[in-house]
C-alpha positions in Angstrom: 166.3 202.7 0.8 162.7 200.8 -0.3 161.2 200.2 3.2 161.0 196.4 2.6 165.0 196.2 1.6 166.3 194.6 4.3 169.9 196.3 4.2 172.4 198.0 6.4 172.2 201.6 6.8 176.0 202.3 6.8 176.7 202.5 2.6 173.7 204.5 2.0 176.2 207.6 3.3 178.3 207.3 0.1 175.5 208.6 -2.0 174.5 211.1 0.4 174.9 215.0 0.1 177.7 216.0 2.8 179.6 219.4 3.3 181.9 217.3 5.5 185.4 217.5 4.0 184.9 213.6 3.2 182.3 214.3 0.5 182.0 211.7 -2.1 178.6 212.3 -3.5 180.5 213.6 -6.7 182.9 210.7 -7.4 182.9 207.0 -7.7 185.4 205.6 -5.6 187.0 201.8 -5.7 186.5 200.6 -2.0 189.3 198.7 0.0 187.4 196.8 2.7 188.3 195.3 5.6 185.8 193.0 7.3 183.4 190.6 6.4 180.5 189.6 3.5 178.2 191.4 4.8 179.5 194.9 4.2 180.8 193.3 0.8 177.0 192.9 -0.5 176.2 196.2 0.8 178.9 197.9 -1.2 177.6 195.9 -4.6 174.1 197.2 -3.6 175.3 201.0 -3.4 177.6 199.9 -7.1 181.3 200.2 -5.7 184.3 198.1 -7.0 186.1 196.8 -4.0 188.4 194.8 -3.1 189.6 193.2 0.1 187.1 191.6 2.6 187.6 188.5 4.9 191.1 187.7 5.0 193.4 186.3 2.5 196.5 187.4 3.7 197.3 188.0 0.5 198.9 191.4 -0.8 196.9 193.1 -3.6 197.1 195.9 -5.6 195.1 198.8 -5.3 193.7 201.6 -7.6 194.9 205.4 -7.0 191.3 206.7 -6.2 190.9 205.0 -2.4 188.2 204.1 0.3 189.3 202.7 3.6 185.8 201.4 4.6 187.1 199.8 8.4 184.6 197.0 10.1 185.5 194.3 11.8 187.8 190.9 12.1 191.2 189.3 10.6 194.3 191.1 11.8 196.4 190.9 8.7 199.6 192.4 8.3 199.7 192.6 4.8 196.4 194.4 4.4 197.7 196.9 6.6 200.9 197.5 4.7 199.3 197.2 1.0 196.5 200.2 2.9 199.6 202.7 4.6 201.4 202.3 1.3 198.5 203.2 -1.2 197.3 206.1 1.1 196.8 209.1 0.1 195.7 212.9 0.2 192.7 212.3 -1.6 191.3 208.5 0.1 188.8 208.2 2.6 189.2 206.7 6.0 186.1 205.3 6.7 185.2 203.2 10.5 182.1 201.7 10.9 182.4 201.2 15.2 185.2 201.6 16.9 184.6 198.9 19.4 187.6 197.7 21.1 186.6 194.4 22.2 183.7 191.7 22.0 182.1 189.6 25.1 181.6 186.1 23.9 180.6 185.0 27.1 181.1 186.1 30.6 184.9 184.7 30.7 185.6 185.8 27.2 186.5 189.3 26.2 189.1 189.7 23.7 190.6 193.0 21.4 192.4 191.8 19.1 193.8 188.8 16.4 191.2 186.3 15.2 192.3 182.7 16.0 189.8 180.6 14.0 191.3 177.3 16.3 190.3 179.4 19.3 187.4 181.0 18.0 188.6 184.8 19.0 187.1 187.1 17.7 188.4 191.2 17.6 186.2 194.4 17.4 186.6 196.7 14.9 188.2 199.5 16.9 191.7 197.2 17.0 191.6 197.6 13.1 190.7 201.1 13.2 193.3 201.6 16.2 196.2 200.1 14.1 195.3 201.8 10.9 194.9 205.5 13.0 198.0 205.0 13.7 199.9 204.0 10.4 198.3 206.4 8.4 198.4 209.4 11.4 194.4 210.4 10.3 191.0 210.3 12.0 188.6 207.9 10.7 184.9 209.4 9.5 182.9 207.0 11.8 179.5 206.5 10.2 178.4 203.8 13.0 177.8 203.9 17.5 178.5 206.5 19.1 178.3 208.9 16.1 175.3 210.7 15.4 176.0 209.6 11.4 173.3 207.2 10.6 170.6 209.1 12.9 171.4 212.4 11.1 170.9 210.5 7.9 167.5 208.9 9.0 166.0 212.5 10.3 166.6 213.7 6.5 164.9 210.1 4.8 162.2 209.2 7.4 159.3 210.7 9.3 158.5 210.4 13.3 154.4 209.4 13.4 152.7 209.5 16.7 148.8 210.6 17.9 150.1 213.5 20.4 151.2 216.5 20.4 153.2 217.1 23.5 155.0 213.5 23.8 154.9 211.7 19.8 155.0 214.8 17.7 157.0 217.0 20.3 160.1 213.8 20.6 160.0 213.9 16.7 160.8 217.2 16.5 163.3 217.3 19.2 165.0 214.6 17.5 165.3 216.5 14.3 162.6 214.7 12.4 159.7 215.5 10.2 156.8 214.9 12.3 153.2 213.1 11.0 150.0 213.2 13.1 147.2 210.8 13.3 144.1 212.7 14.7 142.9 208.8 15.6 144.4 209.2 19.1 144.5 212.0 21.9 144.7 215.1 19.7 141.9 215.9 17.5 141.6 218.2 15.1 140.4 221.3 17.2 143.1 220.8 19.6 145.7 221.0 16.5 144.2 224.0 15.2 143.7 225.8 18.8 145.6 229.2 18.8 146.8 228.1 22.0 148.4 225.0 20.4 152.2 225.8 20.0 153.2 222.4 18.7 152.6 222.0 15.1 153.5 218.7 13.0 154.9 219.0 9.5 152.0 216.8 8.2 148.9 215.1 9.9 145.9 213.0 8.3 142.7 211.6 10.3 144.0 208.1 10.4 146.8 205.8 10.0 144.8 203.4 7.3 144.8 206.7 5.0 148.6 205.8 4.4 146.8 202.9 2.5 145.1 204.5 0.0 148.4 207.0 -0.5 149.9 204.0 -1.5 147.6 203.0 -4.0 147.3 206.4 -5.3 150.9 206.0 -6.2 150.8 202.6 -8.1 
């Protein structure tokens, strides 16, 4: 993702390389989506067909080759019927939360159905919940708790700090690749000391030298 895309993390996945059993780097799949615009534009971004979205309450008809990608809101019976009936070996079952309820304020807290007269609002674990159990599968949850999306950020970004025992030594715990500024704490004789055990995967004398990488590259 260009680092001034705004975008949500979540579709990125689709692309990604995966030796999970719910690999789809090979494939193009048509998307069946339930939740809301935002994960709609996402989709378009990333160039999947879907269909489905905020609810219609209509029935539609869907193609064989099938992604289940689960968010939030709209409790539709129809959707859920149209989904259990078109399942199959080869679909995707895709959450992105499995949060049960929402807090709209301190006497509010709700599961499920959206009543747009009462302004309810579900969480997406109530849809993923109902769909679990139509379907009798586990979801692939790409969003909180799951350690998805960070996996996917240690493998597309880099942890930056000027020390060696708190910035670079988190980064690496965290499964990042690690860059050092020698602006800060550590300089350059403390980085190359043999007593020195932590080494970063990169490290350059000052953060403003990113600037002139950048040019280099136009």
């Amino acid at each position: 993702m260009d680092s001034d895309e705004a975008g949500i993390v979540d579709y990125e996945f689709i692309d990604n390389d995966s030796d999970d059993s719910n690999d789809v780097s090979s494939h193009r799949y048509q998307v069946y989506v339930i939740g809301e615009e935002g994960i709609l534009k996402e989709l378009e971004l990333a160039g999947y067909q879907y269909i489905g979205g905020p609810c219609t309450c209509y029935m539609y008809c869907i193609w064989s080759s099938l992604v289940a990608v689960v968010i939030n809101q709209c409790l539709c019976d129809g959707k859920y019927v149209t989904l259990c009936v078109s399942e199959n070996p080869g679909s995707l079952f895709i959450a992105t939360n499995c949060d049960a309820v929402t807090r709209l304020k301190d006497a509010q807290e709700w599961a499920a159905t959206i009543i747009y007269t009462q302004l309810q609002v579900d969480r997406g674990g109530s849809m993923v919940g109902a769909i679990r159990g139509c379907i009798q599968r586990e979801p692939l949850v790409v969003g909180k708790p799951s350690t998805f999306m960070m996996d996917y950020l240690a493998n597309e970004f880099a942890w930056l700090g000027y020390r060696l025992d708190t910035d670079i030594l988190f980064g690496q715990n965290g499964g990042y690749k690690t860059f050092l500024v020698l602006s800060g704490v550590t300089t350059l004789s403390v980085l190359q000391s043999p007593n020195n055990s932590i080494q970063p995967d990169f490290y350059t004398n000052k953060i403003s030298d990113f600037l002139s990488l950048k040019a280099a590259t136009v």
